[in-house]
N, C-alpha and C positions, 0 to 999 in steps of 0.2 A: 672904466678901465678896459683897454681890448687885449682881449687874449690870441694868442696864437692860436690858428685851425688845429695845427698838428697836436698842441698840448691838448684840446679838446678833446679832439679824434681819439688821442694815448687815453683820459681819462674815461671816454665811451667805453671803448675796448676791455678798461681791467673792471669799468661797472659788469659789463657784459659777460664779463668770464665763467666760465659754470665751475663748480666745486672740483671738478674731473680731472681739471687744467692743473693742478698740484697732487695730488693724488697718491700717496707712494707705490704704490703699485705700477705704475705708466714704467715702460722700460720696454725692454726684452731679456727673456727668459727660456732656458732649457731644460726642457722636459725630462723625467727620467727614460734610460733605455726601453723599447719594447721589447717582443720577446725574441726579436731577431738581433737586437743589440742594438737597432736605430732609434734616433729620436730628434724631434724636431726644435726650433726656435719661433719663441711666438711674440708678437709683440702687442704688447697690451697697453692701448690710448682711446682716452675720450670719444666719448660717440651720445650725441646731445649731453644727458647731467649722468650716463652712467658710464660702463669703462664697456669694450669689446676688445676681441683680441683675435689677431691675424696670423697665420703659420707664414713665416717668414724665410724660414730654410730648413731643409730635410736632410739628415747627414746619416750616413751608413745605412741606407733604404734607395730602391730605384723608384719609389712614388713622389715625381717630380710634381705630379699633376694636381696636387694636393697645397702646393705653394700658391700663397694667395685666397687662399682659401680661409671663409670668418671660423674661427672654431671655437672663442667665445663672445654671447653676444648679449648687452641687455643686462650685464650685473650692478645690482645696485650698491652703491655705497652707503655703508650701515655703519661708517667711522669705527676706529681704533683698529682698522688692521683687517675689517670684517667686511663681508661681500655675499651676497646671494639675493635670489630672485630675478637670474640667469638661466642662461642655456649654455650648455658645453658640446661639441661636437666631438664624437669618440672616429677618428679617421679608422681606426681598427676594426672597427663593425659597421661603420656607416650610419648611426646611430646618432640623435641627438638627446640630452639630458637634462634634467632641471639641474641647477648648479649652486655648489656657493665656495667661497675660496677663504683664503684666512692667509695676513700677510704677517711675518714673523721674520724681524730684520731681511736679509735676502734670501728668504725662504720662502714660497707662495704655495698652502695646499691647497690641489685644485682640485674638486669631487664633484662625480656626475650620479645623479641621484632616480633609482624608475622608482622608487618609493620610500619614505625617509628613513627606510632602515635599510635598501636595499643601495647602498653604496659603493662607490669604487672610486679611489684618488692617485692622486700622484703629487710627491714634493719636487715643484720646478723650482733653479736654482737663478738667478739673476745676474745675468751677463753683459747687462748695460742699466 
């Protein structure tokens, strides 16, 4: 029986897929205000089997230069909503953190960590 290339091709591709590719987290999200009252939009997609996430637009802040910039990179998916063994980039200090996030319907908390007790987060909200 001959198959068609393209049904083949389709059938590669969803073998091929990495767990990332559904993920509920993938989206874009808003950060909470900093302390000038700006905050950014990030968008967080697949990057081999783990998820990263990119500053996608900067609103009430003149730090344009920061757009396009990774600010999370390398988080693992630990399933049911759970994330870390990451890095988070803190644009406010120039800093980067070990990370882990935790997904709660459209709620994502995201905490950048210098030692496990030494923490600092923010609840982004999901806007796509």
């Amino acid at each position: 029986m001959m198959r068609h290339p393209s049904t083949i091709l389709t059938a590669i591709c969803l073998i091929w897929a990495t767990p990332a590719s559904t993920e509920p987290a993938l989206g874009v999200w808003k950060s909470e205000p900093g302390e000038t009252g700006g905050y950014i939009h990030v968008e967080i997609m697949p990057c081999e089997n783990n998820l990263c996430g990119i500053i996608t637009e900067v609103v009430g802040n003149d730090n344009r230069s920061i757009i396009g910039r990774n600010i999370i990179n390398d988080m693992k998916i630990k399933g049911n909503g759970k994330y870390n063994g990451g890095t988070i980039w803190a644009p406010d200090t120039d800093k980067t953190y070990r990370s882990h996030m935790t997904l709660d319907e459209d709620v994502l908390t995201v905490s950048g960590c210098v030692a496990v007790i030494l923490c600092r987060g923010q609840k982004w909200t999901r806007l796509k």
